[in-house]
N, CA, C and O of each residue as an XYZ file, in Angstrom:
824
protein
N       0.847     -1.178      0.000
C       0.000      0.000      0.000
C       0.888      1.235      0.000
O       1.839      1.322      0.776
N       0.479      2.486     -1.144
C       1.065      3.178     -1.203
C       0.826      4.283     -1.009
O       0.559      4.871     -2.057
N       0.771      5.155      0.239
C       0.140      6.427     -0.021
C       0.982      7.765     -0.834
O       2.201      7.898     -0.947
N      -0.046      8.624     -1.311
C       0.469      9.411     -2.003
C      -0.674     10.792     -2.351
O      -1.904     10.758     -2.360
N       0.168     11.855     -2.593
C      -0.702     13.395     -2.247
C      -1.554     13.248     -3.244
O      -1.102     12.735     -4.268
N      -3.195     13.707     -3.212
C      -3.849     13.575     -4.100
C      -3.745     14.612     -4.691
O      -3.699     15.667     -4.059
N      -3.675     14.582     -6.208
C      -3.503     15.409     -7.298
C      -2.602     14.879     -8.557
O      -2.876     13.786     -9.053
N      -1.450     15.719     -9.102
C      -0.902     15.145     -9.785
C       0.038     13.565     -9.421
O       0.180     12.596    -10.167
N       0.582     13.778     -7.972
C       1.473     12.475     -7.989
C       0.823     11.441     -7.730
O       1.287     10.457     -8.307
N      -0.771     11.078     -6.600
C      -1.350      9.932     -6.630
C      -1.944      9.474     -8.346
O      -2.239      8.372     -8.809
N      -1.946     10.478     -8.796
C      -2.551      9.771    -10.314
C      -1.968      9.138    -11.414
O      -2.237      8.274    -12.248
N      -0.798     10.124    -11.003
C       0.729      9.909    -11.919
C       0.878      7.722    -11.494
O       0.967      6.764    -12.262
N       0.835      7.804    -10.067
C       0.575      6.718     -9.767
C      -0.171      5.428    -10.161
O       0.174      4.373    -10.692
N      -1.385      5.953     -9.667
C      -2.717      5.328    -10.090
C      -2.865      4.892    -11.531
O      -3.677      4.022    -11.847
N      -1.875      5.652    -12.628
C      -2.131      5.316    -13.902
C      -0.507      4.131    -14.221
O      -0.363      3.983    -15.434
N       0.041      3.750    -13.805
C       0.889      3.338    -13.349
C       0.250      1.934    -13.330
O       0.373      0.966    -14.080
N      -0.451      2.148    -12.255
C      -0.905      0.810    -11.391
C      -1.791      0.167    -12.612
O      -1.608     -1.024    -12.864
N      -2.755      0.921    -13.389
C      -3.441      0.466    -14.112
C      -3.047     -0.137    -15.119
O      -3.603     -1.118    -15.612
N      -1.400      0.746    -15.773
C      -0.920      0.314    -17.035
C      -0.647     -1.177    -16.651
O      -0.682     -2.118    -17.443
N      -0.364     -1.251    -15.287
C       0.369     -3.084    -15.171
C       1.634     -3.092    -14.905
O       2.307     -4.106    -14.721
N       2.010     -1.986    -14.874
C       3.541     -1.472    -14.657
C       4.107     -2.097    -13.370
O       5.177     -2.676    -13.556
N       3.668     -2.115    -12.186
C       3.713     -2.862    -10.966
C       3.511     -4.448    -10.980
O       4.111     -4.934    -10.021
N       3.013     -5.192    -11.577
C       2.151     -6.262    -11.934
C       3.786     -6.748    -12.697
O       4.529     -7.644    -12.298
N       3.922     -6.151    -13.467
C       5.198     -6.528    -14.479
C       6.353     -6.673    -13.345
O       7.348     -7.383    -13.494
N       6.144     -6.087    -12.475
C       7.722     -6.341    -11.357
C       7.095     -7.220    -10.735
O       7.982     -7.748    -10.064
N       6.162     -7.731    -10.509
C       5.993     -8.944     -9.287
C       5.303     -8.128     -7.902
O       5.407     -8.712     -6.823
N       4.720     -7.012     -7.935
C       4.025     -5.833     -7.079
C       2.618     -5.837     -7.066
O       2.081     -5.761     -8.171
N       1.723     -5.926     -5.834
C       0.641     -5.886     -6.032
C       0.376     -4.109     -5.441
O       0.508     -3.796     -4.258
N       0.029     -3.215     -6.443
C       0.411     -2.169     -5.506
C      -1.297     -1.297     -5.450
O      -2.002     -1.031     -6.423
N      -1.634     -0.967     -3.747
C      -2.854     -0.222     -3.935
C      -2.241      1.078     -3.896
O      -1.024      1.018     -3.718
N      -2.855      2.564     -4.040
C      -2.553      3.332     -4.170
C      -3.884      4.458     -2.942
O      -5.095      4.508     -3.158
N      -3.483      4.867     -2.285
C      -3.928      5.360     -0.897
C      -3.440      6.716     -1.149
O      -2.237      6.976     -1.170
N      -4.963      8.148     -1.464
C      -4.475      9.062     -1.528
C      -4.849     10.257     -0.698
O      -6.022     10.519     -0.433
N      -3.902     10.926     -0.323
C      -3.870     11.754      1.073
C      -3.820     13.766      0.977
O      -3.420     14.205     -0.100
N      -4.094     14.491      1.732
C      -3.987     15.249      1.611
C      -2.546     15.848      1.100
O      -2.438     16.039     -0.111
N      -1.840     16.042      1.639
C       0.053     15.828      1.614
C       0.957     14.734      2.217
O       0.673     13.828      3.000
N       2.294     15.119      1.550
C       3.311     14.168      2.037
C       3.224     14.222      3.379
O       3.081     13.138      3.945
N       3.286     15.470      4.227
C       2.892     15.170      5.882
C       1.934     14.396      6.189
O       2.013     13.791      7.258
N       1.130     14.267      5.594
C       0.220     12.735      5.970
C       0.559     11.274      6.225
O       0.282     10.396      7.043
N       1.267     11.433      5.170
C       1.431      9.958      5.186
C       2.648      9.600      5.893
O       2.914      8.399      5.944
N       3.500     10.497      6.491
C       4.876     10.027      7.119
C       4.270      9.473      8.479
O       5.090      8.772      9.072
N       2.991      9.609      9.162
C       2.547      8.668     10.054
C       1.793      7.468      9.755
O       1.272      6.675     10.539
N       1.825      7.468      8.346
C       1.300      6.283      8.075
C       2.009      5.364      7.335
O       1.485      4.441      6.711
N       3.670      5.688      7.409
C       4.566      4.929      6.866
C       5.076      4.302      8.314
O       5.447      3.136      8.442
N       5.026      5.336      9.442
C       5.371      4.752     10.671
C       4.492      3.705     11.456
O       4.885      2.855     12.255
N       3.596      3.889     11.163
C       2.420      2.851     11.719
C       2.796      1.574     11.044
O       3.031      0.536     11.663
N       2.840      1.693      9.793
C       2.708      0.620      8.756
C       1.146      0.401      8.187
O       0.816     -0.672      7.681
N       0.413      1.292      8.293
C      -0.284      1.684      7.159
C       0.226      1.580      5.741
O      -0.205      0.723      4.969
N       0.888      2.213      5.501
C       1.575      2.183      3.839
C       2.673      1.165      4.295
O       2.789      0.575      5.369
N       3.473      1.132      3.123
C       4.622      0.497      3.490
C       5.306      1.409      2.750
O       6.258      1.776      3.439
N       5.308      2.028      1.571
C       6.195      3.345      0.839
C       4.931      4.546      1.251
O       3.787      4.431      1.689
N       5.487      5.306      0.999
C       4.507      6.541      0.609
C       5.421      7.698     -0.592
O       6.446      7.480     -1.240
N       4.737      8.664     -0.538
C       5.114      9.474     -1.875
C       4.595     11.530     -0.634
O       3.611     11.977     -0.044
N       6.254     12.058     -0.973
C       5.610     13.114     -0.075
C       6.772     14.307     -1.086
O       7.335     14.090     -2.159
N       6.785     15.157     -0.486
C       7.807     16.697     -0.920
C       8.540     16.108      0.018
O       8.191     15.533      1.049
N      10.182     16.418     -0.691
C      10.927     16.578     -0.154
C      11.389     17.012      1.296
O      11.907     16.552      2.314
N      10.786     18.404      0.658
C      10.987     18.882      2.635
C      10.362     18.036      3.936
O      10.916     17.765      5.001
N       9.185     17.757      3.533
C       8.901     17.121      5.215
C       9.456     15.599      5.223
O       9.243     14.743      6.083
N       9.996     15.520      4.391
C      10.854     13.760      4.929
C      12.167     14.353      5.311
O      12.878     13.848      6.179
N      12.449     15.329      4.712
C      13.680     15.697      5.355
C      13.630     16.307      6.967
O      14.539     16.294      7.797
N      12.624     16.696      7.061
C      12.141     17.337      8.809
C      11.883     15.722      9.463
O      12.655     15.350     10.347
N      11.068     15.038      9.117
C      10.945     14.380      9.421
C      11.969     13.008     10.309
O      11.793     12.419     11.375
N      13.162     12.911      9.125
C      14.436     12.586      9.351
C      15.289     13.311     10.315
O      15.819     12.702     11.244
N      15.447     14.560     10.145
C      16.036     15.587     11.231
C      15.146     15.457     12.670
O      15.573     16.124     13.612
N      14.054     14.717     12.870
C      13.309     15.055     13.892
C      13.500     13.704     14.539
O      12.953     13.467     15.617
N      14.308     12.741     13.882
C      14.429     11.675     14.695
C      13.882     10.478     14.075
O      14.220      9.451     14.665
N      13.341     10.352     13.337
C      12.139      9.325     12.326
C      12.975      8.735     12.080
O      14.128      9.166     12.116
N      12.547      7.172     11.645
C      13.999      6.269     10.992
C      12.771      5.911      9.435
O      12.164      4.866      9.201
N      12.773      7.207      8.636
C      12.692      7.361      7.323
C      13.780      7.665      6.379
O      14.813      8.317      6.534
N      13.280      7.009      5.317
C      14.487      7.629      3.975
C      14.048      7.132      2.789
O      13.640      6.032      2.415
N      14.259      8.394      2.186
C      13.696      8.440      0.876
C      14.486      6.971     -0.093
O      15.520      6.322      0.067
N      13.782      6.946     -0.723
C      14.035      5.535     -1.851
C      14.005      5.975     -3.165
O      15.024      5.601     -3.745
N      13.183      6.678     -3.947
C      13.209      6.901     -5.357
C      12.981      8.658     -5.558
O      12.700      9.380     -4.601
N      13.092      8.978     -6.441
C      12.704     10.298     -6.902
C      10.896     10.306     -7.111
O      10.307      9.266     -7.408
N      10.336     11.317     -6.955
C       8.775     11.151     -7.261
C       9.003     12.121     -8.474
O       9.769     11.970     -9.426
N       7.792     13.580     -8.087
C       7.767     14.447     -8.833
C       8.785     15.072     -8.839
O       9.777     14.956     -8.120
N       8.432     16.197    -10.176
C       9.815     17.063    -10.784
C       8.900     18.391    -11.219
O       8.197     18.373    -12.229
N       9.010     19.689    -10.219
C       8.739     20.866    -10.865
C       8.855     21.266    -12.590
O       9.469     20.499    -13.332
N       8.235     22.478    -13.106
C       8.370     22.589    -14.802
C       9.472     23.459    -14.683
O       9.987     24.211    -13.855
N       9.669     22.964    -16.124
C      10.944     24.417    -16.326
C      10.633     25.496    -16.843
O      11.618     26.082    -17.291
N       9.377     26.192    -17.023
C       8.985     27.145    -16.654
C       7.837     27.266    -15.998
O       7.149     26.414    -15.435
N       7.696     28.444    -16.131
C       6.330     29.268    -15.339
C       5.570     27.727    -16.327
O       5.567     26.549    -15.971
N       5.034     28.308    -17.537
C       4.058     27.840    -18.242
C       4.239     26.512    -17.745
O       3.355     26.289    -16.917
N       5.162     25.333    -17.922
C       4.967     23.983    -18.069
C       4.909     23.490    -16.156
O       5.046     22.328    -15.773
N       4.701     24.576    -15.315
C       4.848     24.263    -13.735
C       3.486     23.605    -13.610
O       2.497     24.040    -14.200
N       3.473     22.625    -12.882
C       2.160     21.935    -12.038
C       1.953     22.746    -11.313
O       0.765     22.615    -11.017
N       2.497     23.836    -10.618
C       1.810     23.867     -9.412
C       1.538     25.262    -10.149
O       2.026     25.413    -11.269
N       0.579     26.562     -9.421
C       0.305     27.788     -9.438
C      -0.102     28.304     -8.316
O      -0.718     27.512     -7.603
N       0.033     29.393     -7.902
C      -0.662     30.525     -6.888
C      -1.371     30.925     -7.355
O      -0.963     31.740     -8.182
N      -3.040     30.759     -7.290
C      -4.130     31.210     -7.839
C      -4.521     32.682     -6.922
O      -4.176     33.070     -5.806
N      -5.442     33.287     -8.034
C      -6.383     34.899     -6.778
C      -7.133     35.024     -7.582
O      -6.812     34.920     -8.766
N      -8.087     35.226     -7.279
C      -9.581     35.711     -7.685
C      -9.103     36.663     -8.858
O      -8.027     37.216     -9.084
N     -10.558     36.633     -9.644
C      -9.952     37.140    -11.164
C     -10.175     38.712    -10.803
O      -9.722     39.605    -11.519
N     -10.924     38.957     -9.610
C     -10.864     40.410     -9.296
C     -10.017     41.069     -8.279
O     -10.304     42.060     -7.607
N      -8.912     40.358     -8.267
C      -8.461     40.060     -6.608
C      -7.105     41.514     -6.964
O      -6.817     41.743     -8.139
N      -6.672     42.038     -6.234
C      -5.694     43.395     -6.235
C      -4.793     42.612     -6.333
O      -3.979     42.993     -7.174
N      -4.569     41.791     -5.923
C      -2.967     40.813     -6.035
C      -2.886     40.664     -7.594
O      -3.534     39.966     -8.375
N      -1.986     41.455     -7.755
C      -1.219     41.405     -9.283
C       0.436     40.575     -9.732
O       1.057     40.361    -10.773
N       0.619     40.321     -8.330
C       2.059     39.975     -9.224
C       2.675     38.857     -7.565
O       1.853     38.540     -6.706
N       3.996     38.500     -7.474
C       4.093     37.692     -6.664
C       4.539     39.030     -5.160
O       4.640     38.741     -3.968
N       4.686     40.175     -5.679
C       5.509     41.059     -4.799
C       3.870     41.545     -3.863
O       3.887     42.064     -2.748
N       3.239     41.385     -4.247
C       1.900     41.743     -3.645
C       0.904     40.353     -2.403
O      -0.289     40.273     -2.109
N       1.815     39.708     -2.094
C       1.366     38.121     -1.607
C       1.840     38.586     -0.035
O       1.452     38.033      0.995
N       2.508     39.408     -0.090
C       3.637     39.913      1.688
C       1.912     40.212      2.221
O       1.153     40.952      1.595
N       1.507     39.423      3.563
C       0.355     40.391      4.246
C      -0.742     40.140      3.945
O      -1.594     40.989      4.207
N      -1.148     38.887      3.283
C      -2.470     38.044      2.547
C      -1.944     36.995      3.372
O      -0.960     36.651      4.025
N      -3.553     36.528      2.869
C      -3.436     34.750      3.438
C      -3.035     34.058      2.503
O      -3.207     34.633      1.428
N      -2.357     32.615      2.376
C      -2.467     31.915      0.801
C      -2.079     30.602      1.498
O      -1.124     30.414      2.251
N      -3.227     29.543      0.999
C      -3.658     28.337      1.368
C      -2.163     27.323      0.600
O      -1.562     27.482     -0.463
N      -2.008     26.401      1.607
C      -1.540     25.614      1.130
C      -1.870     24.054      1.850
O      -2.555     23.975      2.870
N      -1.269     22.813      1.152
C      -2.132     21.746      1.894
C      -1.551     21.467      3.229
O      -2.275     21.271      4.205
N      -0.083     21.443      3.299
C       0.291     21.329      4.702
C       0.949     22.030      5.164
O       1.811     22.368      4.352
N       1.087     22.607      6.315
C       2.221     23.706      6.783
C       3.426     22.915      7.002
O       3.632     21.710      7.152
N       4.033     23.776      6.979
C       5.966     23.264      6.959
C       6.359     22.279      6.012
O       6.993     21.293      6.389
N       5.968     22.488      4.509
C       6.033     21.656      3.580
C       6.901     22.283      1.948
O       6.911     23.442      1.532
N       7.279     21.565      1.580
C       7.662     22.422      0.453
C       6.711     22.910     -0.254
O       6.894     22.768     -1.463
N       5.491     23.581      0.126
C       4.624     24.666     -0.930
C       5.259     26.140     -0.246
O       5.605     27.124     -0.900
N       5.310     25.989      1.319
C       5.409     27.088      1.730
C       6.888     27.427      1.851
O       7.102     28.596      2.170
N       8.122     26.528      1.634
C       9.527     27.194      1.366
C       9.263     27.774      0.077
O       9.334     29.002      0.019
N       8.918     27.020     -1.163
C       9.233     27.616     -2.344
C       8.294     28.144     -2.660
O       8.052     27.849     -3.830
N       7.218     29.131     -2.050
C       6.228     30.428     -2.275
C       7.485     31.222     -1.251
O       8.106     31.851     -2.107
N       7.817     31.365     -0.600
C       8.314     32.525      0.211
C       9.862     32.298     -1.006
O      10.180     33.487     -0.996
N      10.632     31.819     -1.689
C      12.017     31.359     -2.516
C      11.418     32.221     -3.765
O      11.940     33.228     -4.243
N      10.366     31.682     -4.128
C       9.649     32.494     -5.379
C       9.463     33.845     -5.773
O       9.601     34.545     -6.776
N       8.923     33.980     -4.039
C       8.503     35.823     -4.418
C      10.040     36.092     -3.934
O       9.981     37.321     -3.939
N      11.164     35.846     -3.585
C      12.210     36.401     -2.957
C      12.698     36.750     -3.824
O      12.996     37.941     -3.923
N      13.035     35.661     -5.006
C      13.265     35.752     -6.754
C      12.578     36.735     -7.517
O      12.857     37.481     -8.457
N      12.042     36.605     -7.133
C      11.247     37.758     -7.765
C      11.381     39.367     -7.551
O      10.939     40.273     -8.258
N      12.267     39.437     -6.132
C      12.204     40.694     -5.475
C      11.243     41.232     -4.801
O      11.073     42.429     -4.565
N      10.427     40.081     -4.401
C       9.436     40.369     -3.257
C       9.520     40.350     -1.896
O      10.697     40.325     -1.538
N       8.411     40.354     -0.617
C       8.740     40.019      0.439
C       7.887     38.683      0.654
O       7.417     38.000     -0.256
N       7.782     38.455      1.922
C       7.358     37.373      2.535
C       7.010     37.022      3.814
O       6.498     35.970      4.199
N       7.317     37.949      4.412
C       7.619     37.438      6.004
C       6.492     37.709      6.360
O       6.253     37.253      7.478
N       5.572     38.325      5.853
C       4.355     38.620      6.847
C       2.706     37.447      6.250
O       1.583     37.378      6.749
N       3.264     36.783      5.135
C       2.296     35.640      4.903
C       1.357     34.947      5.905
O       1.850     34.337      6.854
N       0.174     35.008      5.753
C      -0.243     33.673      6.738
C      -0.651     32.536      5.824
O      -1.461     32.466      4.900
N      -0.036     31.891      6.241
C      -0.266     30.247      5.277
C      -1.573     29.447      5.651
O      -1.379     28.965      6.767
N      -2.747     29.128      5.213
C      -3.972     28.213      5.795
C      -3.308     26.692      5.419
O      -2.611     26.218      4.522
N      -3.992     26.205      6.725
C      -3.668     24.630      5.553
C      -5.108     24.289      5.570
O      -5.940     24.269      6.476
N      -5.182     23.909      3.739
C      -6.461     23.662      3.462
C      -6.156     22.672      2.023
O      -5.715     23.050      0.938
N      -6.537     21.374      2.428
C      -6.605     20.612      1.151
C      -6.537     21.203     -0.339
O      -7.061     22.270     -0.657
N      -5.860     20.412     -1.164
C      -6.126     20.461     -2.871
C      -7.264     21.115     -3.112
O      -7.498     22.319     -3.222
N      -8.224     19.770     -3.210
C      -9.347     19.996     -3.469
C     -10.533     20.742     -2.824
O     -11.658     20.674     -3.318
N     -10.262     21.457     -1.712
C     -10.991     22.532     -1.212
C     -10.641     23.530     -1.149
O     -11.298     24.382     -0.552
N      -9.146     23.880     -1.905
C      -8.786     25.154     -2.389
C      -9.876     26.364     -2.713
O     -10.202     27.415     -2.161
N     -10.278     25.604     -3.967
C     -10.694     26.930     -5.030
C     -12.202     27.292     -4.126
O     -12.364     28.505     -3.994
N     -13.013     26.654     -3.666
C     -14.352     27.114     -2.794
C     -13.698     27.886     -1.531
O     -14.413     28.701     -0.947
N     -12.601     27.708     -1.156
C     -12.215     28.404     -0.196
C     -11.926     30.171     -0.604
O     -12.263     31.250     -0.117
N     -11.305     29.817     -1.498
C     -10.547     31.234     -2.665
C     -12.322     31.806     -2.429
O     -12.710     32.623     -1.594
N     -13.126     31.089     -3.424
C     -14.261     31.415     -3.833
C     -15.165     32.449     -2.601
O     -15.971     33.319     -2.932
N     -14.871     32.168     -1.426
C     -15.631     31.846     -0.281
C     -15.485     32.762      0.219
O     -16.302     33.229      1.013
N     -13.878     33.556     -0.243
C     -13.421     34.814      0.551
C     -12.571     34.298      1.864
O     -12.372     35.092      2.784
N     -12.159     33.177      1.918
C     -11.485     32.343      3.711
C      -9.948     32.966      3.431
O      -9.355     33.671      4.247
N      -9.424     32.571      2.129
C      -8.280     33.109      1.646
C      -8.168     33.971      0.612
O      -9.187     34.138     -0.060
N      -6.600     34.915      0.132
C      -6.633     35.846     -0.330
C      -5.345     35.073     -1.501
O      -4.744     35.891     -2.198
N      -5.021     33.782     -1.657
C      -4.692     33.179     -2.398
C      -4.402     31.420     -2.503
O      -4.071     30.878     -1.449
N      -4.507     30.685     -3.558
C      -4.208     29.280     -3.058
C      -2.913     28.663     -4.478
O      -2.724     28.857     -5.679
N      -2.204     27.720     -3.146
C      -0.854     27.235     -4.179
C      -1.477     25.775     -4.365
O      -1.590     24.897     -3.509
N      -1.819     25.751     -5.597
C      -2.791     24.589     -5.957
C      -1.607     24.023     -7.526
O      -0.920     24.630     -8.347
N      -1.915     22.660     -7.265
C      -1.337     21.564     -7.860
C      -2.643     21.349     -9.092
O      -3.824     21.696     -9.105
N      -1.734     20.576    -10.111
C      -2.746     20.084    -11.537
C      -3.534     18.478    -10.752
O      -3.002     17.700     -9.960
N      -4.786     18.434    -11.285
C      -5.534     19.152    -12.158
C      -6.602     20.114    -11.242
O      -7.798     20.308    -11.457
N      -5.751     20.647    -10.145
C      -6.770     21.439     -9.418
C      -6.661     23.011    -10.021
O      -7.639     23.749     -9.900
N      -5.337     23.527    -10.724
C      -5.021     24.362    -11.457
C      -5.720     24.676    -12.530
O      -5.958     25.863    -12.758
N      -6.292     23.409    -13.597
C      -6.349     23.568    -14.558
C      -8.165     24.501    -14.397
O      -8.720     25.393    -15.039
N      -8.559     23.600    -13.103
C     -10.268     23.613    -13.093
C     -10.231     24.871    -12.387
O     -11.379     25.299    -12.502
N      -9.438     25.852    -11.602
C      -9.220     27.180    -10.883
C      -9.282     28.263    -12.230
O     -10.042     29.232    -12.233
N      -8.377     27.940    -13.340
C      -7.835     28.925    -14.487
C      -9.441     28.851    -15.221
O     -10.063     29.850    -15.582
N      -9.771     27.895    -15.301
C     -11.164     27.258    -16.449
C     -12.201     27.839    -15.448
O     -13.229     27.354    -15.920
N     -12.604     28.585    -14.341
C     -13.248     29.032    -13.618
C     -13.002     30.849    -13.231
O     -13.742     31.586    -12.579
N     -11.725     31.155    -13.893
C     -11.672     32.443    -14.143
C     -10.500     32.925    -13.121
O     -10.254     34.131    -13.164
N      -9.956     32.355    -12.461
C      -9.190     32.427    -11.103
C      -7.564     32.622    -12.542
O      -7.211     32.106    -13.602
N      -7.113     33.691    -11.586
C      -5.637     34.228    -12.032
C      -4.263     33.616    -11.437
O      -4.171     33.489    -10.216
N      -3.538     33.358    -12.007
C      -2.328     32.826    -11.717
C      -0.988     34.303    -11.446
O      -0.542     35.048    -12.320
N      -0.633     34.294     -9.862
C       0.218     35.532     -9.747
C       2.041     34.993     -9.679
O       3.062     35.679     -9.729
N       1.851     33.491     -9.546
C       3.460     32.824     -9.372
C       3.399     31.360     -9.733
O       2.354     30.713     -9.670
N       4.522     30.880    -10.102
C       4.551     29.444    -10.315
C       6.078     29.470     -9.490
O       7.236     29.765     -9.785
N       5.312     28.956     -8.230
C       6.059     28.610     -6.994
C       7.400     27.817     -7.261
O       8.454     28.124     -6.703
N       7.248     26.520     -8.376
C       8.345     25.712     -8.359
C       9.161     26.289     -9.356
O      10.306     26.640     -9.071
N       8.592     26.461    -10.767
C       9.429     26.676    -11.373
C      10.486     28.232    -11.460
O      11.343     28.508    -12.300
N       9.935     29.191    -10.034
C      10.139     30.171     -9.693
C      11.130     30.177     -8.324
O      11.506     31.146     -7.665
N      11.364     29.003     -8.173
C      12.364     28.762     -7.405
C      13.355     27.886     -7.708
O      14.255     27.643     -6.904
N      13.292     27.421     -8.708
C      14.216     26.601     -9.226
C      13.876     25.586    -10.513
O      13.434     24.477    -10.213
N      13.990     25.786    -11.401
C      13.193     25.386    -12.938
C      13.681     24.252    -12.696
O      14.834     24.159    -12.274
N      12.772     22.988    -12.949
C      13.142     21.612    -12.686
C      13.555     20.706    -11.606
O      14.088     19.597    -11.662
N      13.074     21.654    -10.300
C      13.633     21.083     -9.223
C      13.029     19.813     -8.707
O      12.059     19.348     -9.305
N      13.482     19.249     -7.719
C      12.963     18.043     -7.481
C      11.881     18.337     -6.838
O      12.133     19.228     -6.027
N      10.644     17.972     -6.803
C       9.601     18.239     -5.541
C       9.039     16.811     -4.357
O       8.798     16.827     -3.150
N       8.995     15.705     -5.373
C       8.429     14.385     -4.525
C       9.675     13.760     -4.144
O      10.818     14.097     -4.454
N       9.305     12.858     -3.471
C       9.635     11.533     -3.313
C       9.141     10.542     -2.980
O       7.949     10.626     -2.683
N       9.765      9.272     -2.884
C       8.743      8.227     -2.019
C       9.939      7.864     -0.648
O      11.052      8.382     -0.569
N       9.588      7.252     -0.048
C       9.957      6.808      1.192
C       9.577      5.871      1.475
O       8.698      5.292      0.837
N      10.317      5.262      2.902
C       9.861      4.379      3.555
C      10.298      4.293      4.783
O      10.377      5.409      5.297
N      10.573      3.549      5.379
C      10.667      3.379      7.202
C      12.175      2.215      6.769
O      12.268      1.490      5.779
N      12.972      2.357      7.658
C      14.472      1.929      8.192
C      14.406      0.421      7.859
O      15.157     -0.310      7.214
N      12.884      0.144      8.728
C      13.203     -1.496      8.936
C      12.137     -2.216      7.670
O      12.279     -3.390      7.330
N      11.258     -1.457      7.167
C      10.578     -2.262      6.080
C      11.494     -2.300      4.845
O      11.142     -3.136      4.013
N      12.585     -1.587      4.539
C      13.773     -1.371      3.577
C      14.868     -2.562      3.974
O      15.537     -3.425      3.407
N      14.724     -2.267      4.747
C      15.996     -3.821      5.818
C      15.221     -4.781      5.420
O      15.658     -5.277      4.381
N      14.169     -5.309      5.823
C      13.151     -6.686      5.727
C      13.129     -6.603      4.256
O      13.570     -7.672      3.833
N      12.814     -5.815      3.281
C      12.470     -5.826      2.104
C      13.076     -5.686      0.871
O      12.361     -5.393     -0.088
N      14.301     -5.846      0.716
C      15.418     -4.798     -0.302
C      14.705     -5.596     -1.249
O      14.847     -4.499     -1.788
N      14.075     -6.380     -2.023
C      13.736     -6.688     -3.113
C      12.301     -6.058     -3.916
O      12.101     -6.087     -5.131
N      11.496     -5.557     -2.982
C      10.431     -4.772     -2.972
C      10.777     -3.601     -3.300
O      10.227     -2.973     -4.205
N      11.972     -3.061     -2.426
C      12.556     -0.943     -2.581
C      12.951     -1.274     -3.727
O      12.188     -0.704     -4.508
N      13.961     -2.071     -4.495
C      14.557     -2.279     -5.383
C      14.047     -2.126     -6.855
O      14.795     -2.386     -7.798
């Protein structure tokens, strides 16, 4: 069982699983999908999952915090540009927020706090020659982003494909592309696992 963030990487997955691609290695693999990678790092410890799929950053906190996790494969990969980025900072199509230098002192949703949405939105607008420090970050699921935006709760959301695509197709403006604005092509996922299911298992990680 594999958990993984719902949006682009559980599907990226999920289509995976369907092609037979897993099946072809000798893998029976379900696919378990979660708000963010902070989700599932307690459910790699439980043994709920046995891999999971998260951002970089919180396996790396996670690891620094004492966890006997470690990453195993590469997941996702930011765009190399603005245009080809999964992810976006959406605002209302009437919203004063024009650009990424205008985000200092708003709210802007992301799915988990202390995760890589919220290093590389504060890396982004820095690049940009913006500020940052006075952000308040919501954590509010993918998929309850854009009703939130809608709702007036927040004053922006860093939303992943295909929650992007259905935000833009609804009239909602794009002011940053977080990843590829911090580093064109950077790494964003991974998968993981726990110390001792990697020990018991090297033919499975493999």
């Amino acid at each position: 069982t594999v958990g993984d963030v719902r949006g682009t990487p559980s599907a990226f997955l999920q289509f995976a699983v369907n092609e037979g691609f897993f099946e072809e290695q000798g893998l029976d693999v379900t696919v378990e999908a979660n708000p963010g990678g902070a989700a599932n790092i307690p459910g790699v410890e439980s043994g709920e999952f046995q891999i999971a799929g998260s951002n970089v950053v919180s396996v790396l906190l996670a690891r620094a915090q004492g966890l006997e996790l470690q990453m195993i494969s590469a997941g996702t990969f930011g765009g190399e540009s603005p245009e080809t980025d999964f992810a976006q900072i959406l605002v209302a199509e009437d919203s004063d927020i024009q650009g990424p230098e205008d985000l200092d002192g708003r709210s802007v949703a992301i799915n988990t706090l202390a995760n890589i949405a919220e290093v590389t939105t504060r890396a982004a607008i820095q690049n940009a020659g913006g500020s940052h420090e006075n952000i308040d970050f919501v954590e509010i699921g993918f998929p309850d982003m854009i009703p939130a935006l809608q709702d007036g709760q927040v004053d922006a959301i860093f939303e992943i494909e295909p929650f992007v695509s259905v935000g833009l197709n609804q009239g909602l403006r794009s002011v940053l592309a977080p990843y590829a604005g911090t580093e064109p092509g950077m790494a964003i996922g991974s998968y993981f696992s726990s110390d001792a299911y990697i020990a018991e298992n090297p033919e499975v990680i493999d």
